[in-house]
ZAMARGU-4260 file (C-alpha; in steps of 0.2 Angstrom, whole numbers, plus 5000, padded with zeros to 4 digits):
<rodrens>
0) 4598/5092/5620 | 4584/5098/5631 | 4571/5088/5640 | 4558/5090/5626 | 4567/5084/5612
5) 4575/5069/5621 | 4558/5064/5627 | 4550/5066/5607 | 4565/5056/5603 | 4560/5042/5614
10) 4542/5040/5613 | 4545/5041/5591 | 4558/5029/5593 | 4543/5019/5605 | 4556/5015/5619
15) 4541/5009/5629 | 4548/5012/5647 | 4554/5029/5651 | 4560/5029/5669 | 4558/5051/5674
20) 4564/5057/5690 | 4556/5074/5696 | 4549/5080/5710 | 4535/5089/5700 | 4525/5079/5694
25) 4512/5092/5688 | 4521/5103/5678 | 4529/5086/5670 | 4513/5082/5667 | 4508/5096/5659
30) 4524/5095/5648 | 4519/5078/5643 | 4502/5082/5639 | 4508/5096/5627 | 4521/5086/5619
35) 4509/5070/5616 | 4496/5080/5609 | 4506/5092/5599 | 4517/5078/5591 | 4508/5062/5593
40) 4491/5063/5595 | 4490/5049/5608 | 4477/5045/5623 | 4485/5048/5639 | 4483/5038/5654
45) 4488/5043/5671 | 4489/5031/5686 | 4493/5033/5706 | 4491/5022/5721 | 4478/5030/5729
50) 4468/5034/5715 | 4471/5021/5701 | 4468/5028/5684 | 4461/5046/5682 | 4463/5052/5668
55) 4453/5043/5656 | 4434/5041/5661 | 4433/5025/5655 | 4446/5018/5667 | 4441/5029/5684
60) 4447/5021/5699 | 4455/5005/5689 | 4470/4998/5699 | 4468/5007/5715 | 4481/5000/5727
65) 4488/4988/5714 | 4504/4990/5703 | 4502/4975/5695 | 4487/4978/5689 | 4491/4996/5682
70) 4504/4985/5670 | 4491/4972/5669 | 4480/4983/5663 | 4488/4991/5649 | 4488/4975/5638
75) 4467/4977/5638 | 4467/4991/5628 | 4466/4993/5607 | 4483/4992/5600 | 4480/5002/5585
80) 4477/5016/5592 | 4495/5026/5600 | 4494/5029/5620 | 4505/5035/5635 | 4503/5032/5653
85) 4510/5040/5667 | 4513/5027/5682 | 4517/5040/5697 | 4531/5035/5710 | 4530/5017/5703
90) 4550/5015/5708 | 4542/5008/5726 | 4535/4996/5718 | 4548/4992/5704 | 4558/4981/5714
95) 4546/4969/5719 | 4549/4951/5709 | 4530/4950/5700 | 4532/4970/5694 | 4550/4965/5688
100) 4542/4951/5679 | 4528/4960/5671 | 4537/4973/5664 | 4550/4960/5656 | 4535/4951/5651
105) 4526/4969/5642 | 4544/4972/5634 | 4542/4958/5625 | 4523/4960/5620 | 4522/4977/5617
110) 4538/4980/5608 | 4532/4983/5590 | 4515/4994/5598 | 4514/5011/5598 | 4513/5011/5619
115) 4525/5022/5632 | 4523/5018/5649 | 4534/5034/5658 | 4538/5030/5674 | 4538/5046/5688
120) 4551/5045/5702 | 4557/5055/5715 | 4575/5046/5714 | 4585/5031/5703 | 4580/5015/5710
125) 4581/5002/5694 | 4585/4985/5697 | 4601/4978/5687 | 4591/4966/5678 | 4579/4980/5670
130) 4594/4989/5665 | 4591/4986/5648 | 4572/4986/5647 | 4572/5006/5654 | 4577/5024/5649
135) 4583/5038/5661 | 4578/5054/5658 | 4580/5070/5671 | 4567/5081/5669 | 4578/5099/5675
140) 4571/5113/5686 | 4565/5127/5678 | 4576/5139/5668 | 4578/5156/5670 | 4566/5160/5658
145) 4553/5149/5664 | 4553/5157/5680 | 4555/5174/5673 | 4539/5171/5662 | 4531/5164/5677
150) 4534/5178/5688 | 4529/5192/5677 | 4513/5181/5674 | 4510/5180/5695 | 4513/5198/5698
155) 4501/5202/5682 | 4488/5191/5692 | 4491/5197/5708 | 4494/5214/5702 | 4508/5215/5712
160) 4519/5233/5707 | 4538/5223/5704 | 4551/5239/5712 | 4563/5223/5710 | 4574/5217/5693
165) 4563/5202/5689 | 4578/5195/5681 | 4588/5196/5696 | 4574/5187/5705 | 4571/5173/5694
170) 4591/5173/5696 | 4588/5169/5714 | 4573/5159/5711 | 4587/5145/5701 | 4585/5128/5706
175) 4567/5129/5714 | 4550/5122/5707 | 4537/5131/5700 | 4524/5125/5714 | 4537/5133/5726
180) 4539/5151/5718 | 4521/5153/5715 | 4520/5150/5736 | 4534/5161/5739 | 4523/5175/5728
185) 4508/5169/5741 | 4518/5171/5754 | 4525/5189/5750 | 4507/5194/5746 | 4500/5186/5765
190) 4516/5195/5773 | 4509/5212/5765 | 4528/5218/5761 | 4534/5226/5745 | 4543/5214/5733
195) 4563/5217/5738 | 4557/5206/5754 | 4556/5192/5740 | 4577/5190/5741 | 4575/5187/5761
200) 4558/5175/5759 | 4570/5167/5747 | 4585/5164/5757 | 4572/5157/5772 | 4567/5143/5761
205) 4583/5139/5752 | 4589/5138/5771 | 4575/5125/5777 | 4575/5113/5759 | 4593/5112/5763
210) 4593/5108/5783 | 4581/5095/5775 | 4593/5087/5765 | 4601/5079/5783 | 4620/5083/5775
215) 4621/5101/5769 | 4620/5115/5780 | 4617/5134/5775 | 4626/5146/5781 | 4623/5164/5782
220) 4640/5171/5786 | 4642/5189/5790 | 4660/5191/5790 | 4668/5202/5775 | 4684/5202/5768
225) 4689/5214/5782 | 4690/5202/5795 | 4703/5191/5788 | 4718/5198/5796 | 4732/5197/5782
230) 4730/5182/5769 | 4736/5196/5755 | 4738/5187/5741 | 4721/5174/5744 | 4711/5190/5746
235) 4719/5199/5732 | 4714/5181/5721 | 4696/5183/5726 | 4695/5202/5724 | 4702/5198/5706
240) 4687/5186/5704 | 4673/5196/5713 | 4663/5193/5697 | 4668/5177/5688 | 4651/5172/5688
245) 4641/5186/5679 | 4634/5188/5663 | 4647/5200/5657 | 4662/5185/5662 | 4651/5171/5653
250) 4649/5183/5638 | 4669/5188/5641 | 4672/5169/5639 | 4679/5167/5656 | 4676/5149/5662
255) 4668/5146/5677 | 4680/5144/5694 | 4682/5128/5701 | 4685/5130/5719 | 4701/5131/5733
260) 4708/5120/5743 | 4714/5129/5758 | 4726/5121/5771 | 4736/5123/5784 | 4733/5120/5804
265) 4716/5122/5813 | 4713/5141/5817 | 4721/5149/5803 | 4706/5156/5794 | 4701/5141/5784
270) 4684/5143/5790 | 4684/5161/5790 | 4690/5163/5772 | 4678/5150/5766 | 4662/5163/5774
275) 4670/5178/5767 | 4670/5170/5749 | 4651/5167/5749 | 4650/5186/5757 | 4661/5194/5748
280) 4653/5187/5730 | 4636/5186/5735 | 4633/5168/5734 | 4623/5158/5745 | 4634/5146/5756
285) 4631/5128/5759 | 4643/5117/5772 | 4645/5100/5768 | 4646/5088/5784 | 4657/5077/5776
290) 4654/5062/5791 | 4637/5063/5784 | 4638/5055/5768 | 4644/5039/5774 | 4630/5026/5779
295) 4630/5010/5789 | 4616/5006/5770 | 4623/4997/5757 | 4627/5013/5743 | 4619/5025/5755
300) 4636/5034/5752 | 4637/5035/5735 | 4619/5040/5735 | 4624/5054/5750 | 4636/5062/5738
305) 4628/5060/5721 | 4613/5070/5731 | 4624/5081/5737 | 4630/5088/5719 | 4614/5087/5713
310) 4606/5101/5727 | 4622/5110/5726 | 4620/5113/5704 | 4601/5113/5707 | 4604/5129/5719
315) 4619/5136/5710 | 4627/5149/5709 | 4633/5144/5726 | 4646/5140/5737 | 4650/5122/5743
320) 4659/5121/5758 | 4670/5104/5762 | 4674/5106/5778 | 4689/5096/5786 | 4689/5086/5769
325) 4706/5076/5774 | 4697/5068/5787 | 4686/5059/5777 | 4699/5055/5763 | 4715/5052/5773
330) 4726/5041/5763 | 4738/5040/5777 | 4724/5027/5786 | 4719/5009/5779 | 4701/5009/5776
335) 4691/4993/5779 | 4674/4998/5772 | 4674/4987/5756 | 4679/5002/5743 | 4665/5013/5747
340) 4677/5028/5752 | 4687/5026/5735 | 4668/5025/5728 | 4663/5043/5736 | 4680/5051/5731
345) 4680/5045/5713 | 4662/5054/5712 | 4669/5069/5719 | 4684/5070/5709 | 4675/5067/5695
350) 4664/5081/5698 | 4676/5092/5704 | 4686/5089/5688 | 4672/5088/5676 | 4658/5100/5684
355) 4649/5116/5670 | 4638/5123/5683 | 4642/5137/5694 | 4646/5128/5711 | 4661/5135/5717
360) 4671/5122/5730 | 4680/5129/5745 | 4687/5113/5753 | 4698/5115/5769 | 4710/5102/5776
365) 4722/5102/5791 | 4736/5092/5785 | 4738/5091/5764 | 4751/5076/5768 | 4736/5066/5771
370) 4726/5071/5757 | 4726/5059/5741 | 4738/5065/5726 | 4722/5064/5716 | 4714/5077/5727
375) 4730/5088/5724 | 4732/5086/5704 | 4729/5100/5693 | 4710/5104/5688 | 4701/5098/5703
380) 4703/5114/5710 | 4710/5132/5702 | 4722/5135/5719 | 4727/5127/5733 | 4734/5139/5748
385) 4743/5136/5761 | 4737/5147/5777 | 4751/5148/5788 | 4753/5155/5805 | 4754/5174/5802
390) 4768/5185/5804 | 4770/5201/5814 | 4761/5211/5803 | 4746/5201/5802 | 4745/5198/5820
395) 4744/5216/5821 | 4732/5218/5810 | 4722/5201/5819 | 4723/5210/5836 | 4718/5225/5828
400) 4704/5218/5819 | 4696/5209/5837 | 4699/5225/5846 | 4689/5236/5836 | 4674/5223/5837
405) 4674/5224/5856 | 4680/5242/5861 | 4679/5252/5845 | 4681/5267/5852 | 4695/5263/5864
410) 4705/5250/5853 | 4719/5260/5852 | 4724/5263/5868 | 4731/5244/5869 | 4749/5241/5866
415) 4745/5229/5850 | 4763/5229/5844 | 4770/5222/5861 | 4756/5211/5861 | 4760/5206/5844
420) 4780/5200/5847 | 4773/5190/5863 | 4760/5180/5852 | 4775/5171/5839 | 4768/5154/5832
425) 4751/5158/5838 | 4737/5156/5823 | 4721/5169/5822 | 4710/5160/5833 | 4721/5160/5849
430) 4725/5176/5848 | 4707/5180/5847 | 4706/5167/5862 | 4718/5178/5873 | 4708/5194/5871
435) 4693/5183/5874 | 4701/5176/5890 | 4707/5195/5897 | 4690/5201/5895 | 4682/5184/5906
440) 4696/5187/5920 | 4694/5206/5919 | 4673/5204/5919 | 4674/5193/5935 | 4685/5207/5944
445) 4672/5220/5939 | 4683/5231/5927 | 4688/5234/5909 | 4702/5223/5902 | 4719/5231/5897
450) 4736/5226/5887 | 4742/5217/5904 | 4726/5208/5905 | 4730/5201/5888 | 4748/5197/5893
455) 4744/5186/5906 | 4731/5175/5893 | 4744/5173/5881 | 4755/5165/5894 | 4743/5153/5899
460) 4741/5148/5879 | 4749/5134/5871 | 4751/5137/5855 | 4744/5120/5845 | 4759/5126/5833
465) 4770/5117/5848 | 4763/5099/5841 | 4759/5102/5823 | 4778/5110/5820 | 4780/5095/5809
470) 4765/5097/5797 | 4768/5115/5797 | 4786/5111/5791 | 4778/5100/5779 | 4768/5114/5772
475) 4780/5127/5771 | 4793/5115/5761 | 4778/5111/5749 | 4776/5128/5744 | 4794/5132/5743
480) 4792/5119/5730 | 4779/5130/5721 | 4767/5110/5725 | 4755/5124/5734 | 4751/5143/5738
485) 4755/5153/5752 | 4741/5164/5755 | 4751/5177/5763 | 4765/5188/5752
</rodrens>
């Protein structure tokens, strides 16, 4: 049922408190305005801090700086005759013990009158005890066909010439608010450039609301599936999935991926992968700093994560990246923190099991042993691979790979097969880390590095494989078990 119709619903029904979270309080209230009049017929009051009542020139200025007589207020007026009123940001004040009184008290006297008091917030903040006096509604972001209208009429205006797919851009417009889209279309018209700079204006300001949020970071990876030396049969899934969120595999009736858990040791191209699936799909990338979402506040973590999904389905199609999950969720280590870790995975598990918007999840954990079995039951995610050390081949191609960023016109005269045998149980990251240390040694002595150089990195390396050879086991017995997926043939 979409916003309009719950709202009808509620205001015939004369629920008199209707508890609205948004952050646009203009176009709700022009929503609200069309509804009323169309349906009802009512006089509409609206009411703010700084201003009191404004709406109705017989009540200018009423109740500036007063809640309690915006409430107060409302019991003045002719009964007979139907009314709403919109109380803007009013959860700041909902908690204070005279409002939570009033409003008990107005339940009570106004519950056969033909009033709806609609409350405007920015976030849930209902005490327990007026649980059962309130309604919640959500009022959503605009669709895409809000937006595409919207466009179209801005580029009328403006008389802007589109050379760009508006539905593409009101694609990438998803989860913004009309107040922002009509700046970005200011903006692009101040910057003097042709529409298709739209897309980068865009990614810009998707990039500063989510640095904002203080527990997402966005990401603009330029890594492609190129870079991931080997990983042939995690590559060959996504390749296989390039377009699982397009209109042709909604109308096909594929359903929307989940996400992947990808394990295995640090430097093994957890990271790397995760980058390349937003790349290689098109998707904007979003990290989650899982440390964040726990707070010293009472339910400041439950709120962390319940933002968190919210941003991440309000900007979808996108990728959410969970990085290090398994330390955050380790079920190997006792927490103390009075069930709020238990709280924060139930939510998530929940989503990840339940979620209808295009959010794909790449989670990556260093040790699975530690995750919880929840975490690893079927349905959270669509896959779970196992990264493991790579074999010859792969390290040929990871050297190979490396090489060609930093001499790609002299990669091939190093002896990558020798150095290849030398670098047994070492993951991507040192290898790259040997190459990285014969160029430093070879820069100080005023040359160009060669093979040798490399040789004598690789001897000063310590494999981390040396001291995670039992989790490694671990994981290899795991997916011998068919439990997980190696990512490599």
């Amino acid at each position: 049922m979409r916003f309009e119709q719950k709202l009808k619903l509620l205001i015939s029904s004369r629920y008199l408190f209707i508890y609205v979270i948004t952050n646009e309080e203009e176009r709700l209230e022009y929503t609200i305005s069309k509804i009323v009049l169309q349906e009802f017929n009512s006089n509409i009051y609206s009411w703010d801090f700084i201003d009191g009542y404004t709406s109705n020139p017989n009540c200018l200025g009423y109740a500036q700086r007063n809640p309690l007589a915006a409430l107060e207020f409302i019991e003045t007026l002719d009964f007979s005759v139907a009314k709403v009123f919109i109380l803007k940001d009013f959860h700041l004040f909902i908690n204070d013990i005279s409002i939570i009184r009033k409003i008990k008290n107005l339940s009570k006297t106004l519950k056969n009158i033909n009033f709806n008091i609609i409350i405007v917030a920015s976030e849930v903040d209902i005490p327990i005890v007026l649980k059962d006096n309130i309604s919640l509604l959500e009022f959503p972001k605009p669709n895409i066909e809000e937006i595409s209208a919207e466009l179209k009429r801005l580029f009328h205006v403006l008389n802007i010439s589109y050379d760009v797919n508006i539905d593409n851009l009101a694609f990438a417009c998803r989860g913004m608010s009309m107040d922002f889209i009509r700046k970005l279309i200011a903006k692009l018209v101040s910057t003097q450039q042709s529409p298709s700079y739209i897309f980068h204006l865009i990614n810009e300001e998707k990039k500063q609301f989510i640095q904002q949020t203080d527990v997402l970071n966005f990401c603009s990876p330029s890594n492609t599936i190129e870079d991931i030396g080997g990983l042939f049969s995690l590559k060959q899934w996504l390749q296989k999935r390039s377009n699982a969120f397009s209109k042709q595999a909604q109308s096909y009736g594929l359903p929307i991926p989940k996400g992947l858990l990808l394990v295995g040791i640090q430097g093994t191209g957890k990271s790397l992968s995760a980058k390349v699936i937003a790349q290689h799909w098109n998707l904007p990338l979003f990290r989650l700093d899982v440390g964040k979402i726990f707070g010293g506040v009472v339910g400041e973590s439950e709120k962390n994560i319940r933002k968190v999904i919210k941003i991440s389905e309000d900007l979808s199609p996108c990728v959410l990246w969970i990085d290090e999950i398994d330390k955050a969720f380790n079920r190997l280590v006792t927490n103390s923190d009075s069930g709020t870790t238990n709280r924060v995975l139930s939510t998530l598990l929940t989503w990840l099991s339940e979620k209808k918007k295009q959010v794909f999840v790449v989670a990556t954990a260093n040790d699975v042993l530690s995750l919880p079995s929840e975490m690893l039951r079927k349905g959270r995610f669509d896959e779970i691979f196992f990264l493991n050390l790579p074999n010859f081949q792969e390290r040929q191609m990871i050297f190979q790979i490396h090489l060609m960023k930093v001499r790609p016109l002299t990669w091939t005269q190093y002896d990558i097969e020798y150095l290849s045998k030398l670098t047994t149980s070492f993951s991507g990251s040192e290898i790259q880390q040997s190459i990285i240390e014969a160029m430093n040694n070879a820069f100080y002595e005023k040359r160009d590095f060669n093979s040798n150089d490399i040789v004598n990195s690789i001897a000063d390396i310590i494999p981390l494989a040396f001291t995670d050879h039992v989790k490694i086991e671990s994981m290899q017995k795991w997916a011998k078990l068919g439990k997980i997926r190696l990512a490599s043939k």
